[in-house]
N, C-alpha and C positions, 0 to 999 in steps of 0.2 A: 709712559703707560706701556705694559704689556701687549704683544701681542699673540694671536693665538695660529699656531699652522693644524688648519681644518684638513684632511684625506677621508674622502670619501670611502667605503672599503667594503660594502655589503649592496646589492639589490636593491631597489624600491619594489621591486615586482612580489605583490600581493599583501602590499602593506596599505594603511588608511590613505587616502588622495592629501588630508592635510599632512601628511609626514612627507609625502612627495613636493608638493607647494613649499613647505618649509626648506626642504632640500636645493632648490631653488632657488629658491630668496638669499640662501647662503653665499648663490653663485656657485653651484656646483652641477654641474650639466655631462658629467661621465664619473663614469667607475674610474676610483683609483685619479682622479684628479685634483689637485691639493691648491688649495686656496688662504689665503692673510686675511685674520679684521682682527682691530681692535679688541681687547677684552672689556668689552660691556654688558651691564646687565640684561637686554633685548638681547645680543648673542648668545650669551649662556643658557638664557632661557628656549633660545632655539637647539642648543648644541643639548640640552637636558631632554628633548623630545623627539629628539634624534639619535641619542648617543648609542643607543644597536645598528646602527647603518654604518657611525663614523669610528674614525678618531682622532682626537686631538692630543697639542700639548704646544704648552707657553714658551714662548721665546723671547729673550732680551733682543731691547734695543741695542745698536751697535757707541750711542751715546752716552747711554748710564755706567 
């Protein structure tokens, strides 16, 4: 299974508190700190209501 490299890269400051919560949940706790999960459908849909704060993109495993 894929996975996805999250970097955080925009401000929470003066966005809705669920986009921050979300931000969170991600495991993302600073500006510009870059975090791994899974590509599943509960992530995407996190990364979907967030994706003006971040950015992402898919990375192979080192097995396939």
């Amino acid at each position: 299974m894929a996975r996805l490299r999250i970097t955080w890269v925009k401000s929470d400051i003066g966005y809705p508190r669920d986009q921050r919560r979300t931000l969170k949940s991600l495991g993302l706790h600073r500006l510009n700190q870059v975090v791994e999960h899974e590509d599943t459908a509960s992530i995407l849909g996190m990364l979907s209501k967030v994706n003006h704060l971040i950015k992402f993109e898919a990375i192979k495993n080192g097995t396939e």
